[in-house]
Phi, psi and omega in degrees: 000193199284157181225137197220124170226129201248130166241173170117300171335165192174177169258142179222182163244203199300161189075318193292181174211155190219143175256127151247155209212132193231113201257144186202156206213138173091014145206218190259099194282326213248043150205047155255136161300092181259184184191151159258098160271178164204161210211119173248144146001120152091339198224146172301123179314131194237154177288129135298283199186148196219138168211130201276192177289336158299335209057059162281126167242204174199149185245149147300162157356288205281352181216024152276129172077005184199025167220157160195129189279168168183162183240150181222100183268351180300325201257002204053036205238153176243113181272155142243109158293074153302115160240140176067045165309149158257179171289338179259023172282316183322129175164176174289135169240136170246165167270157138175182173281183180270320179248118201299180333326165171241163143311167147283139181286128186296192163293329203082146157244158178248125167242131203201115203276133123253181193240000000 
């Protein structure tokens, strides 16, 4: 099945911006509905920004105006445009489609804001 490895992540500080980046391999890239979560300790993988196949996208709340998703179905590849990070964006960032089935969940990266 599809294999998804998410990069990009680092330690930054408050403000700065970092791109991530999510590469998959083992299936049809461009006609999966994709999305970026992310994951803290203790709390449950929350939705980021999701972009379908058309490339329509959608964001949560906490990343309107200061994320942006975006795709390469040529390279199969997926982005996160991070800007103006804060601390509380720190956590594991995923990959996956938007809808199920899902991949099995990668590693993640960990991106992590200080102040």
């Amino acid at each position: 099945q599809v294999q998804l490895v998410e990069s990009g992540g680092g330690l930054v500080q408050a403000g700065e911006s970092r791109r991530l980046t999510c590469t998959a391999s083992g299936g049809d890239f461009s006609l999966y509905h994709l999305a970026w979560y992310r994951q803290t300790p203790g709390r449950q993988r929350e939705l980021v920004a999701s972009i379908r196949d058309v490339g329509d996208t959608a964001y949560k709340d906490f990343a309107k105006g200061r994320f942006t998703i975006s795709r390469d179905n040529a390279k199969s590849a997926a982005y996160l445009q991070m800007n103006n990070l804060r601390p509380e964006d720190s956590a594991v960032y995923f990959c996956n489609t938007l809808n199920p089935p899902r991949a099995s969940w990668g590693q993640g990266t960990q991106v992590t804001v200080s102040s």
